[in-house]
C-alpha positions in Angstrom: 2.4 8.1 3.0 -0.9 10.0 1.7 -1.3 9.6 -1.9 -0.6 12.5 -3.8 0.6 14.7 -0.5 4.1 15.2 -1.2 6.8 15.9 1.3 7.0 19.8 0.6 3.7 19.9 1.3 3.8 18.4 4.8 6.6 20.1 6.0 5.2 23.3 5.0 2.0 22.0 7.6 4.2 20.8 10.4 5.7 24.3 10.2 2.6 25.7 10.4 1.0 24.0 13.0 4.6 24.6 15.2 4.1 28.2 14.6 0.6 29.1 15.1 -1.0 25.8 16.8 -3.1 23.7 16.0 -6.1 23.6 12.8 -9.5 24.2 14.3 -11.4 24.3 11.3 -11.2 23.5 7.6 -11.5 27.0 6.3 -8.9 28.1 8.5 -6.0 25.2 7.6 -6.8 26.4 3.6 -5.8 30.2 5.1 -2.7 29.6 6.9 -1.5 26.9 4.5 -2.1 29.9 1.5 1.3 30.1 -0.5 2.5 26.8 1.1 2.4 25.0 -1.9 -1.5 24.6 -1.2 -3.4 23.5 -4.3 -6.4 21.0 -5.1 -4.5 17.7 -5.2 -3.1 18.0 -1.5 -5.9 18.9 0.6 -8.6 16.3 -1.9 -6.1 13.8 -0.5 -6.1 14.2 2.9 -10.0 15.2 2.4 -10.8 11.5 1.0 -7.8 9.9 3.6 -9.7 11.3 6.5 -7.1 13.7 8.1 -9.8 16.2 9.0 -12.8 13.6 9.9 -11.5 14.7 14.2 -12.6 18.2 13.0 -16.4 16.7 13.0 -16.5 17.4 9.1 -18.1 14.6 6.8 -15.9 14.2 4.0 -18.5 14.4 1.0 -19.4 17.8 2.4 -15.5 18.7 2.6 -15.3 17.6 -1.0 -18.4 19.7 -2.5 -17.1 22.8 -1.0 -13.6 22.4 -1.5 -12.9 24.2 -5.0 -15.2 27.4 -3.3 -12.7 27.4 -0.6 -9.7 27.6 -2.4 -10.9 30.2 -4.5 -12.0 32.3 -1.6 -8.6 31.9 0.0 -6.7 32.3 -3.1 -8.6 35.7 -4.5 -7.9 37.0 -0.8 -4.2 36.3 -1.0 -3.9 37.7 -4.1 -5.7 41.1 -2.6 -3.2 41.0 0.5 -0.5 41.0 -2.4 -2.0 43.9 -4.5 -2.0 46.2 -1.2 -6.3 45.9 -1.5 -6.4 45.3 1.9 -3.4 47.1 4.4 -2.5 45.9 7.3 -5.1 48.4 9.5 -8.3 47.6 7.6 -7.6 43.7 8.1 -7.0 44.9 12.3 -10.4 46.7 12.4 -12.5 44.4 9.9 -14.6 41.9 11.9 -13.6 38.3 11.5 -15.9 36.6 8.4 -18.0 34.2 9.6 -17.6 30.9 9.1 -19.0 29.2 5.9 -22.3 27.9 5.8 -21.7 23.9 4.9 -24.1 22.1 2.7 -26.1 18.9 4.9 -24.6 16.1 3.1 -25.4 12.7 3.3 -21.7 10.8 4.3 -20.2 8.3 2.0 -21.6 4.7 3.0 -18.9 2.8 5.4 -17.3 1.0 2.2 -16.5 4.1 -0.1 -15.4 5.6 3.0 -12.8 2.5 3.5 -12.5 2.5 0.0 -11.3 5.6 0.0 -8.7 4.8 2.6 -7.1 2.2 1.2 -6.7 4.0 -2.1 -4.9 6.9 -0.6 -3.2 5.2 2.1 -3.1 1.9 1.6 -4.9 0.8 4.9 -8.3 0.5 6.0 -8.6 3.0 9.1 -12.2 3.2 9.7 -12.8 -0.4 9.6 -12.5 -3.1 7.3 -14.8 -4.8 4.0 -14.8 -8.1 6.0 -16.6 -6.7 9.5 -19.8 -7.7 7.6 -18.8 -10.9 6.3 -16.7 -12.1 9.6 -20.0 -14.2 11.0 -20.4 -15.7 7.4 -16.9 -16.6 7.1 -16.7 -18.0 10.5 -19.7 -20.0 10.2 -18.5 -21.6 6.4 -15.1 -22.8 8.3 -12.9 -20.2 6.9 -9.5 -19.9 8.1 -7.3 -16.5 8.8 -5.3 -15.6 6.0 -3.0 -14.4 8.8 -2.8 -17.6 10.8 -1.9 -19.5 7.2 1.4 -17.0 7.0 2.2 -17.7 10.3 2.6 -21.3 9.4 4.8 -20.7 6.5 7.2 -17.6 8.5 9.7 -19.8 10.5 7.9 -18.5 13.9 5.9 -21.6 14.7 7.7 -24.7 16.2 4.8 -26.9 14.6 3.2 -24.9 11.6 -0.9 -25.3 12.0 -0.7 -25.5 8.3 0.9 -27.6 5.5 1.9 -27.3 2.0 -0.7 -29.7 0.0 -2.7 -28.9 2.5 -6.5 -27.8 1.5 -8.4 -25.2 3.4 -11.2 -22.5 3.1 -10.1 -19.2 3.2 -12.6 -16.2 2.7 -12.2 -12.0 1.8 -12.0 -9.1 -0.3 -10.8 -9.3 -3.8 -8.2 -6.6 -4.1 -6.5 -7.3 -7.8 -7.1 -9.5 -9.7 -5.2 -10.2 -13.1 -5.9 -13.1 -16.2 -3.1 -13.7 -18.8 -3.3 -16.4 -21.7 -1.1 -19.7 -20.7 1.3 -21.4 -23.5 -1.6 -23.7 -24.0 -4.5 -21.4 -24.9 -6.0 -21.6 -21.8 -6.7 -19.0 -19.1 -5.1 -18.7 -15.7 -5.8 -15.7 -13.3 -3.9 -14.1 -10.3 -6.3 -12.8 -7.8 -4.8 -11.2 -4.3 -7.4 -12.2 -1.7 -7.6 -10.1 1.6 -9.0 -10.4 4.9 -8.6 -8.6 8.2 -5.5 -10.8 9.5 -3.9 -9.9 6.2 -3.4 -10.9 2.7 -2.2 -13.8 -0.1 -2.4 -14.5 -3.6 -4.6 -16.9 -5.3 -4.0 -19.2 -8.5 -7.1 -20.1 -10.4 -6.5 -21.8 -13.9 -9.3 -22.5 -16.7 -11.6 -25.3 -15.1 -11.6 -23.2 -12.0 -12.4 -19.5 -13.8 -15.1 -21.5 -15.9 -17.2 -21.7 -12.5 -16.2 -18.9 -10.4 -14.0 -16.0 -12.8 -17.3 -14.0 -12.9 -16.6 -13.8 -8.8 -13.1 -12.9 -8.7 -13.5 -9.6 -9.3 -11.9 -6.4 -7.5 -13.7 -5.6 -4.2 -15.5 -8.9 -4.7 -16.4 -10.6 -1.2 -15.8 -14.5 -1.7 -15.5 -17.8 0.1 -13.1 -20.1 -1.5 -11.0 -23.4 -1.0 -8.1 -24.6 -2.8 -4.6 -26.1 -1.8 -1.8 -24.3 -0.3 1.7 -24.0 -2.8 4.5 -23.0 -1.0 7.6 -22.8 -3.8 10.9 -21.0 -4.4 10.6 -19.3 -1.0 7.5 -17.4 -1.7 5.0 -16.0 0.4 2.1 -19.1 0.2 0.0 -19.5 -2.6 -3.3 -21.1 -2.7 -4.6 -23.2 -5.7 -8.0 -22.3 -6.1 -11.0 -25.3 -6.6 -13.8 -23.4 -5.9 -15.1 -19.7 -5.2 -18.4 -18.4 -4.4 -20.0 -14.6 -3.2 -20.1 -14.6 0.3 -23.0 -12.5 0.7 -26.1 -14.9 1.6 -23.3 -18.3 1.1 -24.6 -21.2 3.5 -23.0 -24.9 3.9 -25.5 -26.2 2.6 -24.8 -24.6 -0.8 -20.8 -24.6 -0.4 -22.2 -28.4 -0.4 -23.9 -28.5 -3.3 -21.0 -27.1 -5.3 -18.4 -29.5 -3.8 -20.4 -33.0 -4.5 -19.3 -34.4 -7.5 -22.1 -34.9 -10.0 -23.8 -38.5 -9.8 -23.2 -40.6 -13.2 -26.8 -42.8 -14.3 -26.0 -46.5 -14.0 -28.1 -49.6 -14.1 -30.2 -50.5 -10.7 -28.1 -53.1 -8.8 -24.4 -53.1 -10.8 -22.0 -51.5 -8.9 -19.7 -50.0 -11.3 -15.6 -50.5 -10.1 -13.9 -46.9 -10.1 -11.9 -45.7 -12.7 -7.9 -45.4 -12.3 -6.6 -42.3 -14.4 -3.0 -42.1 -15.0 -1.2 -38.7 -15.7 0.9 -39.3 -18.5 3.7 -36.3 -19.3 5.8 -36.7 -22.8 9.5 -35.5 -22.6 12.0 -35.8 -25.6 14.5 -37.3 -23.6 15.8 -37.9 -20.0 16.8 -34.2 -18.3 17.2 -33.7 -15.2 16.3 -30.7 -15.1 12.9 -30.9 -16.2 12.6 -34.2 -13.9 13.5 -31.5 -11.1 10.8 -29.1 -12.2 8.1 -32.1 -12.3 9.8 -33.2 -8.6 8.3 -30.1 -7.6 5.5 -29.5 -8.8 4.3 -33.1 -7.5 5.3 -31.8 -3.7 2.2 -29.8 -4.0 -0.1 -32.5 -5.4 0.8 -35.3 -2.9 -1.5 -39.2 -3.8 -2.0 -42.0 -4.7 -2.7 -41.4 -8.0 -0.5 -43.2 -11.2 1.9 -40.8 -13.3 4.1 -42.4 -16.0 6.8 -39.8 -17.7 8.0 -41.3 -21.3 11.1 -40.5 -22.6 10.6 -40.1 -26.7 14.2 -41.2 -27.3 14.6 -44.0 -26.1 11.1 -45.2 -25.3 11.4 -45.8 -21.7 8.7 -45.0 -18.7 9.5 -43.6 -15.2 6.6 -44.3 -12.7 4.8 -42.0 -9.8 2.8 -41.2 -7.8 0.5 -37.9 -7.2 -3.0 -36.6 -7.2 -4.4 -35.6 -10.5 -5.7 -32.2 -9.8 -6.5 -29.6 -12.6 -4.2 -26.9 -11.3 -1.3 -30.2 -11.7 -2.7 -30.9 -15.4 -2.8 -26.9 -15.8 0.9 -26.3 -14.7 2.7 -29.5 -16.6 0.6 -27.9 -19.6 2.1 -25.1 -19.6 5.6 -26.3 -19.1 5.5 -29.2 -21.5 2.8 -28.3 -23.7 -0.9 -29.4 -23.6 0.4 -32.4 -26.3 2.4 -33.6 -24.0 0.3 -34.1 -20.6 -2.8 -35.9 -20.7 -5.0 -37.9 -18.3 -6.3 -41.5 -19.4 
């Protein structure tokens, strides 16, 4: 499961460590592993994995004497070949001592778990989010873990909804932009925490104020609404992200309070309906399926009209009109034919 540490390679090492014990010490592994497929690649991997951190070695010092230590091993192999060195001088020859290691500063906690997951896919040593767990707690994020539960068929009554909006927070681990049918930017970002991981949706009004944080490795705090379709793992439809480093409530606040609009001292000004209105060029039903449900996700109160070009005729419902819901009938229908007035 070690990247680049292919199965030869390990079976050669279980055979050796069957045979002649276990590895004591680095120097000694590269000897008895010598014409056992050994090479750079292998041992760099289980180097930057941590496979011989319970020998007491630091793994940046591994790494700077590595290439030294193969060749050492290698140009005495090739002298046991060549006869240099019979089988009595290696008896009477005292054992060489063991290499003098360079006092290396480690690799700070996150390349070390950065080098982890690269090679094996897991943290081992720990995990991004130990530093951020207090912050996250204290902002009201959820588990990304306790969110799957919800969705897995385990839970008699799910802790969680679809529609539902929550505040998640984590490590960006991928995150991916592609252009929609409209000319408009959407991006797919996987999000991890400790409990476990799930994938993101943030389209163009969203990316406007936070795509510069929704970068890999990224620690952020975000909210949005949960999507559950076509038996996927749930999504979340992002609303706002922000770093996590230094994040208070007070400024996850500030972001989420809609900006105040100047009016006159004393008129009260009466709130303004929106409709959604989507354009189709005639009555399918299976695009009236595909807007069924979408608008599962986007349950309110909210007008919609759908008008059927061909024979002129409305069809009346009800949702929330959320970007991401704007976004998506966009870029089914076409930006000409969904707009909000």
């Amino acid at each position: 499961a070690v990247k680049g540490v292919g199965r030869g390679f390990v079976t050669e090492l279980m055979a050796q460590r069957a045979e002649d014990g276990p590895f004591t010490t680095f120097e000694e592994f590269c000897r008895r592993m010598y014409g056992r497929e050994l090479n750079r690649r292998p041992v760099e991997s289980l180097i930057r994995a941590g496979a011989f951190d319970s020998l007491g070695y630091r793994r940046r010092v591994l790494i700077s004497v590595l290439d030294l230590v193969l060749d050492e091993v290698n140009q005495t192999g090739r002298s046991n070949v060549v006869g240099q060195m019979d089988m009595f001088s290696m008896a009477d020859a005292d054992p060489e001592p063991p290499m003098e290691l360079p006092d290396l500063e480690e690799f700070s906690p996150q390349e070390l778990m950065a080098m982890e997951k690269e090679y094996t896919g897991l943290y081992l040593t720990g995990h991004p989010m130990d530093d951020y767990r207090k912050d996250a707690q204290g902002l009201g994020a959820v588990a990304i873990g306790a969110i799957l539960d919800a969705f897995s068929g385990h839970e008699e009554e799910p802790s969680f909804q679809d529609g539902q909006t929550v505040s998640v927070a984590g490590i960006v681990q991928a995150a991916r932009t592609r252009t929609t049918k409209n000319n408009t930017l959407m991006s797919y970002v996987t999000l991890e925490d400790d409990t476990g991981s799930m994938e993101l949706l943030a389209f163009q009004r969203t990316l406007d104020q936070a795509g510069e944080y929704l970068t890999e490795n990224s620690a952020i705090y975000c909210t949005g609404r949960i999507s559950v379709r076509d038996e996927k793992e749930p999504q979340l439809m992002l609303d706002l992200a922000l770093p996590l480093r230094g994040l208070t409530p007070e400024k996850v606040a500030q972001y989420r309070r809609p900006a105040r609009r100047e009016r006159e001292p004393g008129r009260e000004e009466p709130p303004q309906r929106r409709t959604l209105w989507v354009k189709l060029p005639a009555r399918e039903e299976q695009a009236l399926h595909r807007i069924e449900l979408v608008l599962t996700m986007f349950p309110g109160t909210d007008p919609m009209v759908i008008y059927f070009a061909d024979t002129k005729k409305r069809l009346g419902a009800r949702c929330l009109i959320h970007p991401a819901l704007v976004e998506d009938l966009q870029e089914r229908f076409g930006a000409e034919n969904v707009i909000v007035k």
